[in-house]
N, C-alpha and C positions, 0 to 999 in steps of 0.2 A: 827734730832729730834727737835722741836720745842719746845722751851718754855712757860709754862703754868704761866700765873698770878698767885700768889699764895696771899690768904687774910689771910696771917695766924702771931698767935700771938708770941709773944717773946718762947713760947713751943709746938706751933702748928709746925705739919711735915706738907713741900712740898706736894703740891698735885701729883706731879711727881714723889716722891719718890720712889715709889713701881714698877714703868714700869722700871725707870732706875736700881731697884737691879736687876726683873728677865732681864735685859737684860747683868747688870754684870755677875748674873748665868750664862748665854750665853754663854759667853766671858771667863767662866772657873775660874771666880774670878781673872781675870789678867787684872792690870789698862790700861797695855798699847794697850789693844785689845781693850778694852771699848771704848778709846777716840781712837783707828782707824777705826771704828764703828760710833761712835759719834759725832766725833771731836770736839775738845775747841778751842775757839776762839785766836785769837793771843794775843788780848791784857790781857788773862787770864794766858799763859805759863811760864810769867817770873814769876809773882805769885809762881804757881804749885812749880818750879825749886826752889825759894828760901822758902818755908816751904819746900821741899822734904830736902836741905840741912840742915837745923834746925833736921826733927825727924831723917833724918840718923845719924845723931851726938849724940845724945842721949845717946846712949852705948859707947861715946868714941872716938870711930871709925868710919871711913864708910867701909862699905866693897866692897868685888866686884862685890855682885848682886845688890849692890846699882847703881854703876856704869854705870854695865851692864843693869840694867832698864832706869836709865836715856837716857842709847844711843838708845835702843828701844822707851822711847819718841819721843826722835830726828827724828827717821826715819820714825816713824808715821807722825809727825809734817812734812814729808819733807824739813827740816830744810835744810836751804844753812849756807856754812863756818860762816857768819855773825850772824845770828840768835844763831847758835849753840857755837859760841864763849860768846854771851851775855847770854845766857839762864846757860851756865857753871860757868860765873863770878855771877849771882845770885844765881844757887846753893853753891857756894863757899860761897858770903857772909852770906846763913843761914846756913851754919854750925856756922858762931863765932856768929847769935842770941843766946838770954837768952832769949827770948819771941818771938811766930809768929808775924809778921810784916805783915799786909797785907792794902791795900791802904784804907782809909777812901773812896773814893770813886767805890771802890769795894766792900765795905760791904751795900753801900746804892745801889747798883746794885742788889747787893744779896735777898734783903730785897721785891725788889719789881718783879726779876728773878732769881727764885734759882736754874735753871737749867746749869747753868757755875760752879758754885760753888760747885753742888752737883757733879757734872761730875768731875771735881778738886777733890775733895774729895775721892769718888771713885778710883781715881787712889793715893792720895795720902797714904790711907789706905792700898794697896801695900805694903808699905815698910815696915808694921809690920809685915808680914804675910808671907814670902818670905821662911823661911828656919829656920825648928824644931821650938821649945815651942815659944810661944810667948815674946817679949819682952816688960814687963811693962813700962819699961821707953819711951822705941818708943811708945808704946800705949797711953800714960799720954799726950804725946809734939804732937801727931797725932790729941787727942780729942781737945785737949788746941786751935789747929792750924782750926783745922775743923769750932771751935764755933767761933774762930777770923777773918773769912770770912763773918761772916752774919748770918752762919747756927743757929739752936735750937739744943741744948744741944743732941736732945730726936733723933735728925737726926743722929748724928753723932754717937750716939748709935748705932742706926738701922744698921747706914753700919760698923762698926765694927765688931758686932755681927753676920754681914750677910758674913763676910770671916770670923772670928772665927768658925764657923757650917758649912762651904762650901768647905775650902780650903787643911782640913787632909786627909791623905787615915788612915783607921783602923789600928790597929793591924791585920797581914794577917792570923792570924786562927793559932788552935793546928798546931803542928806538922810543922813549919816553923820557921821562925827567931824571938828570942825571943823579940827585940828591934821591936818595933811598928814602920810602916811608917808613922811620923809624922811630914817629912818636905823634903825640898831638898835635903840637904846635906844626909840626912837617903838613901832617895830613888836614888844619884845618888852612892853610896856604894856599894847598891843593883846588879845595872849593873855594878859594876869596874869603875867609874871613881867618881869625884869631884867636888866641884859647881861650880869652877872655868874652868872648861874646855867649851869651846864652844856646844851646839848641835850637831854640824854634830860629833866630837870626843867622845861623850855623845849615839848619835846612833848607832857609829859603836861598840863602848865595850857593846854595848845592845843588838847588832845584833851576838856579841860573846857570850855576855851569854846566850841568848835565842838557838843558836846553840848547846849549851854545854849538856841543859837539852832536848834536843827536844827527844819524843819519840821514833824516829826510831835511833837515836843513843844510847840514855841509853837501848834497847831492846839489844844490843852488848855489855854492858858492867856488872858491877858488883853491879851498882848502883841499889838501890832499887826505883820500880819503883811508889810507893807511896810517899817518899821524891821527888824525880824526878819532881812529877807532880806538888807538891805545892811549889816547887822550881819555876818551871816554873811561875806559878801563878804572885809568889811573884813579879820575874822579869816584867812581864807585868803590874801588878797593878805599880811596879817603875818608869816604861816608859812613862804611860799614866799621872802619875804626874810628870815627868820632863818636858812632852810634853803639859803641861796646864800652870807649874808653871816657867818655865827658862824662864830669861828675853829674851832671843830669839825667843823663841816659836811666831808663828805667825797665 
């Protein structure tokens, strides 16, 4: 995807803005699809890696779909041993940031092509988005990190607000599980496993529960076959969100 000039002021959006959301819609609202779709540039990656380090520390902690996105970068990137050693030592260092760090002459790239930046961005908004309610403090160190690229304030709205409205499944209706599917960790529950397990481990407890409730076996047992159905349901709307939102999904 090519870069557009953009003549826009300190609150003016990219003229690009709006083809690269509907092409994150595309991509399921998952950064690491976007930029293998996309692709970013090499000399933008260490960047990406050390803001990613900064907002996943936010809460503290990093966890393991942090992790696990990061290595799904990597393999987009087809990252060899060396790139991916450096790209890890600059996530490391933004986690001990107290503020995005991003190069002076990367914000004046920014400025005059926002199309690395917004792409960066994009995937960086990721990591708020990942698994249940959102987290205000990822969100806060995300926007902080977004606007210390180059980007407008009003940008980095747009693509947060565009995974906050894109990335939940509902509550799955009467007469099913009362806890709304509202994140990873909910949805991978749903089929019997945890956010922490791989995909293919993620399919086969999916490929369990969906066996469990399937018509022609509950037509053999005692189960009712109106719960049954929106059992089933439930499990497949789970599926189709682990299968857009796990950092392996491809």
């Amino acid at each position: 995807m090519s870069a557009k000039h953009s003549h826009n002021s300190t609150d003016a959006l990219p003229e690009n803005l709006s083809d690269l959301l509907r092409e994150l819609a595309s991509c399921g609202h998952h950064g690491a699809r976007l930029l293998e779709r996309t692709g970013l540039p090499r000399w933008a990656r260490g960047t990406l890696f050390r803001l990613m380090g900064y907002v996943a520390k936010a809460d503290g902690r990093v966890s393991e779909l942090d992790i696990r996105y990061g290595e799904s970068l990597m393999r987009n990137f087809s990252a060899g041993p060396r790139q991916r050693r450096r790209l890890i030592r600059r996530f490391n260092t933004g986690k001990q940031d107290t503020q995005p760090v991003v190069p002076l002459w990367f914000r004046l790239l920014t400025r005059r092509w926002p199309d690395s930046a917004l792409r960066l961005s994009m995937a960086l908004a990721h990591l708020c988005y990942q698994d249940g309610p959102d987290s205000a403090a990822r969100i806060a160190r995300c926007h902080t990190a977004i606007v210390a690229t180059g980007l407008p304030a009003t940008a980095s709205n747009r693509i947060l607000q565009s995974y906050r409205g894109k990335v939940w499944i509902t509550s799955p209706g009467e007469g099913t599980s009362e806890t709304p599917l509202t994140g990873l960790a909910r949805a991978c529950q749903v089929v019997g496993g945890k956010p922490s397990d791989s995909l293919e481990a993620l399919r086969q407890a999916y490929r369990k529960q969906r066996s469990l409730y399937h018509p022609d076996r509950v037509q053999h047992t005692d189960m009712d076959p109106e719960l049954a159905r929106a059992r089933l349901e439930e499990i497949h709307k789970a599926w189709d969100l682990i299968n857009r939102r796990h950092p392996e999904a491809r």
